[in-house]
Kinemage of the C-alpha trace (Angstrom):
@kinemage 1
@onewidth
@group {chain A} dominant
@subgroup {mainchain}
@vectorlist {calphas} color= white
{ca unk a 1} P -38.402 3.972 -152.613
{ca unk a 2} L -35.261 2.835 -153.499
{ca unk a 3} L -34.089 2.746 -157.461
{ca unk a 4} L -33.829 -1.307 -157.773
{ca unk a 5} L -37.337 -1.439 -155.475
{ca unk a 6} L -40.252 -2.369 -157.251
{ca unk a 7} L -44.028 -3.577 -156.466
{ca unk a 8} L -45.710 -6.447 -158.123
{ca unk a 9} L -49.188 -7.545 -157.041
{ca unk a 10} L -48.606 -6.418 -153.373
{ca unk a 11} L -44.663 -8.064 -153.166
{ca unk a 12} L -42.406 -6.063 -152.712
{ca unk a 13} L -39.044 -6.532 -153.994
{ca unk a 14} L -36.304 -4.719 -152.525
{ca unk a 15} L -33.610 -5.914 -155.586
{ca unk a 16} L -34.858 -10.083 -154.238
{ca unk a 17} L -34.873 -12.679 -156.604
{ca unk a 18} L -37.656 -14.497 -154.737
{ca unk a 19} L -41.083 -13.579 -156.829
{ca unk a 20} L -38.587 -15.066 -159.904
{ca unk a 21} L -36.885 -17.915 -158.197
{ca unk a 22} L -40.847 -19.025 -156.933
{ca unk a 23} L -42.169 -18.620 -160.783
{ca unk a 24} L -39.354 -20.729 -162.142
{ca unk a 25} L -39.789 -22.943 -159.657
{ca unk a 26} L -43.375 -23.344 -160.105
{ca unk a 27} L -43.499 -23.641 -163.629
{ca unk a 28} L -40.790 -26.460 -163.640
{ca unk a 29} L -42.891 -28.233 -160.983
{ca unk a 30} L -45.649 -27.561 -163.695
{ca unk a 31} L -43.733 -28.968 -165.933
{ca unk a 32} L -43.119 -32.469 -164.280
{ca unk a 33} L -46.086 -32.475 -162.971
{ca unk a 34} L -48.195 -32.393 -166.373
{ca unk a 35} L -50.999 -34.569 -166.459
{ca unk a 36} L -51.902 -35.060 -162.602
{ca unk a 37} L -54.772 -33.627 -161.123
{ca unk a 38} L -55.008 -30.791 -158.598
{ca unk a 39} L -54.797 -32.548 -155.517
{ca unk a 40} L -52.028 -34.575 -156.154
{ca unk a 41} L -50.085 -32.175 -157.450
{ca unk a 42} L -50.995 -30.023 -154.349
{ca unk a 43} L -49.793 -33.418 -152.450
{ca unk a 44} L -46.616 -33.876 -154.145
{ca unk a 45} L -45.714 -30.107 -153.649
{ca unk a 46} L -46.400 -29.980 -150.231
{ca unk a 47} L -49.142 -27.016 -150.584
{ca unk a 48} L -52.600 -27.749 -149.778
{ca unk a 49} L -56.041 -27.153 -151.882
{ca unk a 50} L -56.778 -24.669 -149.359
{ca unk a 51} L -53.846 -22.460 -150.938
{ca unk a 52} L -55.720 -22.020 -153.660
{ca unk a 53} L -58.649 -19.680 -151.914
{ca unk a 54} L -57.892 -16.791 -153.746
{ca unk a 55} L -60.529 -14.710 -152.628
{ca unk a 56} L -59.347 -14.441 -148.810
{ca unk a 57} L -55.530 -15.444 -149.591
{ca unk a 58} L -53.546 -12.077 -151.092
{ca unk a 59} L -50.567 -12.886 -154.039
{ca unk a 60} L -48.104 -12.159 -152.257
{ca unk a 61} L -49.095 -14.383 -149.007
{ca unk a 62} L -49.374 -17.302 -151.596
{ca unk a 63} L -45.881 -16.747 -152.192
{ca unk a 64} L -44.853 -17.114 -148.323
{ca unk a 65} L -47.195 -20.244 -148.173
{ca unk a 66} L -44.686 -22.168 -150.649
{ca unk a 67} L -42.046 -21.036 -149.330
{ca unk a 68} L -43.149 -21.696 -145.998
{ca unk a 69} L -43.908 -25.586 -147.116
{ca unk a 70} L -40.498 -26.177 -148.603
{ca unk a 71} L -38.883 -24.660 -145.857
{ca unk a 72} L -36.937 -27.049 -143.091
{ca unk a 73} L -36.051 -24.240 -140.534
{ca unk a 74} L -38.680 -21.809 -139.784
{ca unk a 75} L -37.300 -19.126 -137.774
{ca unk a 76} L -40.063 -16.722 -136.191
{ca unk a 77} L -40.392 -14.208 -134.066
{ca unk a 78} L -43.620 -12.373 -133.018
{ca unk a 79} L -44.499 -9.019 -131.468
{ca unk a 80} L -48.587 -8.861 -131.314
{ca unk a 81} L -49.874 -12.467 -132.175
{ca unk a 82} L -49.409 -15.985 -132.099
{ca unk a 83} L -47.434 -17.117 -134.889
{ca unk a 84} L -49.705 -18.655 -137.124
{ca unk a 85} L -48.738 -21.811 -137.195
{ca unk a 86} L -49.044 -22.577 -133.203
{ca unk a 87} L -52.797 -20.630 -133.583
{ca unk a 88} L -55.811 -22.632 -132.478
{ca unk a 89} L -58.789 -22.723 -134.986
{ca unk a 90} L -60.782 -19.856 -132.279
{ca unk a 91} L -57.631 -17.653 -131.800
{ca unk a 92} L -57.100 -17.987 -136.230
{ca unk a 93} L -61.001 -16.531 -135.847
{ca unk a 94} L -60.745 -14.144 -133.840
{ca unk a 95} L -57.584 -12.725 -136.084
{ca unk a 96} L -59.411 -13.181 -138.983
{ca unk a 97} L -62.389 -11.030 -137.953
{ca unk a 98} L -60.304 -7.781 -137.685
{ca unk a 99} L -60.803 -7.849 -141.305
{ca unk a 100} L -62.758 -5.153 -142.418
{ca unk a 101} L -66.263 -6.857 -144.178
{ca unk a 102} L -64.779 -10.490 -143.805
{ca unk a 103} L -67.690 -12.706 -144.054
{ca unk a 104} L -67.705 -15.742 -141.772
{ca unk a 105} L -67.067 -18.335 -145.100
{ca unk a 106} L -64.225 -16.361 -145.646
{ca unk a 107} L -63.268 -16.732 -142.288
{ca unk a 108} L -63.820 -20.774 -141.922
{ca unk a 109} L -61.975 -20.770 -145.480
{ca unk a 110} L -59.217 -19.023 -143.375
{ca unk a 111} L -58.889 -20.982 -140.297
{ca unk a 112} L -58.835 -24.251 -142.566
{ca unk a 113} L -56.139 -22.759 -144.057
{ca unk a 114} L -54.065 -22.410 -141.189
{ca unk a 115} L -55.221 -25.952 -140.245
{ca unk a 116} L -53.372 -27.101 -143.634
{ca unk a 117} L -50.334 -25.019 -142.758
{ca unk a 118} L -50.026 -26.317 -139.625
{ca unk a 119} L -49.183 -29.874 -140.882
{ca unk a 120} L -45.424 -29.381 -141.459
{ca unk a 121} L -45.077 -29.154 -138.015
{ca unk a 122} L -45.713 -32.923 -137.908
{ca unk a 123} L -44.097 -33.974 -141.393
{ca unk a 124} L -41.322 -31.358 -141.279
{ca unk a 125} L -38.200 -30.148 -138.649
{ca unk a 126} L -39.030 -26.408 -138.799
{ca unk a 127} L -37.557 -24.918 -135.294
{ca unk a 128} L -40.744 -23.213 -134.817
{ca unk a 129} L -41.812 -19.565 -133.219
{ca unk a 130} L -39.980 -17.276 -130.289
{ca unk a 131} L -42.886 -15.272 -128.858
{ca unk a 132} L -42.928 -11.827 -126.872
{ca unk a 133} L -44.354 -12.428 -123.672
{ca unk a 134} L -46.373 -9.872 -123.899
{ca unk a 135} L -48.644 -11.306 -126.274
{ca unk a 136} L -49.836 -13.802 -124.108
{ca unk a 137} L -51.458 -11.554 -121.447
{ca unk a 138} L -54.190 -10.372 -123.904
{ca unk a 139} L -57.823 -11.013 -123.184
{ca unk a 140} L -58.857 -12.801 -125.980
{ca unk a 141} L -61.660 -15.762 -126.227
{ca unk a 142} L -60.664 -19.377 -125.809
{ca unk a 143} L -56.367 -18.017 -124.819
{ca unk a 144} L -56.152 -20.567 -122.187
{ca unk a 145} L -56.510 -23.515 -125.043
{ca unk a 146} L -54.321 -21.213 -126.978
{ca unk a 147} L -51.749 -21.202 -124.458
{ca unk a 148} L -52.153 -24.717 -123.485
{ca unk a 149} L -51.733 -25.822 -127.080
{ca unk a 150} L -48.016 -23.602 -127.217
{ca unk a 151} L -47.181 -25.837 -124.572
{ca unk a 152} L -47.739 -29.256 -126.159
{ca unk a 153} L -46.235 -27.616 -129.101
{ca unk a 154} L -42.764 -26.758 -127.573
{ca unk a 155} L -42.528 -30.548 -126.259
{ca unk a 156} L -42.121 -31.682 -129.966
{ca unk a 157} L -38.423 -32.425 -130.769
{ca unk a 158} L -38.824 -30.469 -134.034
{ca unk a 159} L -40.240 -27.286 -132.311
{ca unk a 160} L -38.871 -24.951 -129.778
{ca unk a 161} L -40.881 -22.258 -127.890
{ca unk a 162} L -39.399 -19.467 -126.361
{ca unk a 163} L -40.038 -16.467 -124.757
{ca unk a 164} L -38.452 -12.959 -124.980
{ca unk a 165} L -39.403 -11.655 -121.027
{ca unk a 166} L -41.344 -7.952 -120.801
{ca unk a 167} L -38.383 -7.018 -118.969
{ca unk a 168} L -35.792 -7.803 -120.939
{ca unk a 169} L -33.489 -4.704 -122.272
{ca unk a 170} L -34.063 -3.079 -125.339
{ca unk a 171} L -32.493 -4.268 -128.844
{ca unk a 172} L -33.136 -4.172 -132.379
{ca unk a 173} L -36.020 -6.221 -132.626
{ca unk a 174} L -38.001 -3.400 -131.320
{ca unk a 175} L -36.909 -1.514 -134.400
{ca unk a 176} L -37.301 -5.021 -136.852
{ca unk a 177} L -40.469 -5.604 -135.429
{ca unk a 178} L -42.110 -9.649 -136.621
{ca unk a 179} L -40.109 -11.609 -138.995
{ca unk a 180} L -39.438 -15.012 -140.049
{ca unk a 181} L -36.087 -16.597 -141.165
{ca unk a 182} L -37.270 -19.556 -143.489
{ca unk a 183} L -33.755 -22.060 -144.819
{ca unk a 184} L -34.205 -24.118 -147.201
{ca unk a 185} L -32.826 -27.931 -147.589
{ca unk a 186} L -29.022 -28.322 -148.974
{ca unk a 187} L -28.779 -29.901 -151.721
{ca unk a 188} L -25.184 -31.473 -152.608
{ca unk a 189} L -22.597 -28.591 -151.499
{ca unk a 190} L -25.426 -25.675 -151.366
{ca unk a 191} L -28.862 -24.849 -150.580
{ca unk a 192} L -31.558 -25.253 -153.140
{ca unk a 193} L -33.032 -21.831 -152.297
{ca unk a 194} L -31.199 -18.845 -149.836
{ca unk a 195} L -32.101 -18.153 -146.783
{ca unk a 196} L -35.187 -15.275 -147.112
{ca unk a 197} L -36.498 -13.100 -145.106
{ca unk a 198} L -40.653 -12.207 -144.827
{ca unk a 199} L -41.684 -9.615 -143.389
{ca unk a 200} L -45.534 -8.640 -143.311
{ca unk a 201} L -47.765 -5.563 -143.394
{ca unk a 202} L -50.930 -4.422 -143.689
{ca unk a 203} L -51.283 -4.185 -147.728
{ca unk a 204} L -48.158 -6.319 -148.922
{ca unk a 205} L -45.083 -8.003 -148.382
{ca unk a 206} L -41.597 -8.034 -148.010
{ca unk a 207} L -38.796 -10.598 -149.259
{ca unk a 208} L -35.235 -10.089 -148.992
{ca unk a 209} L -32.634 -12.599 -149.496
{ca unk a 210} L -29.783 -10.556 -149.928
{ca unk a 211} L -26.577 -11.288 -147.563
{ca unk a 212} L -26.301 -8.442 -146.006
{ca unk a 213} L -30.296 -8.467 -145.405
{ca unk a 214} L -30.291 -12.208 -143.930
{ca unk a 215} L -27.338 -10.985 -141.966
{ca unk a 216} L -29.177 -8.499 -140.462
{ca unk a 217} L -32.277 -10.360 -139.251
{ca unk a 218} L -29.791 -13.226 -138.781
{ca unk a 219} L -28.110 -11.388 -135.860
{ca unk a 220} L -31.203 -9.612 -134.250
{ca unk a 221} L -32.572 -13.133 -134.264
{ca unk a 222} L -29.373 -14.212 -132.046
{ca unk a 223} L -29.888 -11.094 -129.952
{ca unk a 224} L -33.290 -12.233 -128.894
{ca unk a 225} L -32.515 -16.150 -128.263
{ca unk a 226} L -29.670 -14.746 -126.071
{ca unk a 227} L -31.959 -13.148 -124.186
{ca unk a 228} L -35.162 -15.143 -124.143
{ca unk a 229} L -36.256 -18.030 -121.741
{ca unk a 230} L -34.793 -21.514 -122.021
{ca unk a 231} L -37.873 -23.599 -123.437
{ca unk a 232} L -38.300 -25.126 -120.100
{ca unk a 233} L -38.481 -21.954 -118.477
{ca unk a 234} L -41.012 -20.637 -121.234
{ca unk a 235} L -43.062 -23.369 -120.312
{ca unk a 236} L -43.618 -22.611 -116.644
{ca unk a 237} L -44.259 -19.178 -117.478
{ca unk a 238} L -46.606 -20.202 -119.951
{ca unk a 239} L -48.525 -22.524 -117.389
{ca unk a 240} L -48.256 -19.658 -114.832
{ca unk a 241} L -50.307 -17.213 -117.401
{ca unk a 242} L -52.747 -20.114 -118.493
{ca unk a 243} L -53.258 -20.233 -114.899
{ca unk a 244} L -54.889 -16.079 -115.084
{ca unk a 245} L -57.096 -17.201 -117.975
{ca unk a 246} L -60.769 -17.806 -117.498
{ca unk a 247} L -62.232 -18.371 -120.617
């Protein structure tokens, strides 16, 4: 563990100022906010009420949920899953069950979660996920829905799906694994928040938003869209494999 590397209710902070940039920002909102009620407030700050299920939703993927809401580029690249956004409400389910003892409230609380989450795709211009191929050839229930709803989803001018073939050669994404690149909105001659980094595991999270951290991702993300399918291309392969499913 590095010297300036600390953990704080499952974030990890590798010397980020997210965790403090999100509490200031949250406690000005606070601030302004004084006096309105829940949902509004959860209206006017682009979260939902359903971020507030603290039983099924760890601290530190709270954080990536406001993030994720005042993002206007979402930048994400997947290994294993569907990125969570593009998930139907059965694939969400079947995710969620791999929990160990996960009851099945927990898991509707989940899925309508990921509903909410899902909306900034239609009030927002995130350029949305760049899947592994791979993923899609996985026997899981209700996939050809799943795969039928990446393809409306990569029709929206605001989202672009695209896919990194199984034979492509081998870069550093294999050694970055999933990621997202979230930007924020500029605001007069810079950003209101940097350019951060997520990157998920089993127990925690990490943020980074240093350069030389966003630089990194920054250019494996470039590797991949040099090699991936155009999004028309990603579409007929994604019809092709929708095609194998019998669900």
């Amino acid at each position: 563990m590095r010297q300036d590397e600390t953990t704080r209710g499952g974030v990890t902070e590798t010397g980020s100022t997210v965790p403090r940039r999100e509490l200031g920002r949250l406690l000005r909102q606070t601030r302004e906010k004084a006096g309105i009620g829940l949902e509004a407030a959860a209206s006017d700050l682009e979260w939902s009420r359903a971020k507030m299920y603290d039983e099924v939703i760890p601290r530190w993927f709270q954080l990536y949920v406001g993030l994720e809401s005042a993002a206007n580029r979402i930048r994400s690249y997947e290994q294993s899953l569907i990125p969570g956004l593009l998930q139907t409400p059965e694939y969400t389910a079947e995710v969620a069950r791999c929990r160990p003892g996960i009851t099945d409230d927990e898991v509707a609380k989940l899925v309508e979660l990921r509903l909410e989450r899902q909306r900034i795709l239609t009030r927002r211009r995130p350029t949305a996920p760049m899947l592994d191929e791979g993923l899609l050839h996985r026997s899981l229930p209700g996939m050809s829905r799943q795969i039928a709803k990446l393809i409306e989803a990569g029709e929206a001018p605001n989202v672009s799906v695209r896919i990194a073939p199984l034979n492509g050669k081998l870069n550093r994404a294999a050694v970055a694994g999933s990621f997202v690149i979230l930007d924020f909105p500029v605001k007069g001659a810079r950003s209101a928040e940097p350019t951060t980094v997520y990157n998920e595991s089993l127990s925690g999270a990490l943020y980074l938003d240093r350069l030389d951290e966003v630089r990194a991702y920054a250019e494996v993300w470039n590797q991949l869209s040099a090699a991936a399918l155009s999004s028309e291309e990603s579409r007929t392969l994604l019809r092709r494999i929708m095609e194998r499913h019998h669900d």
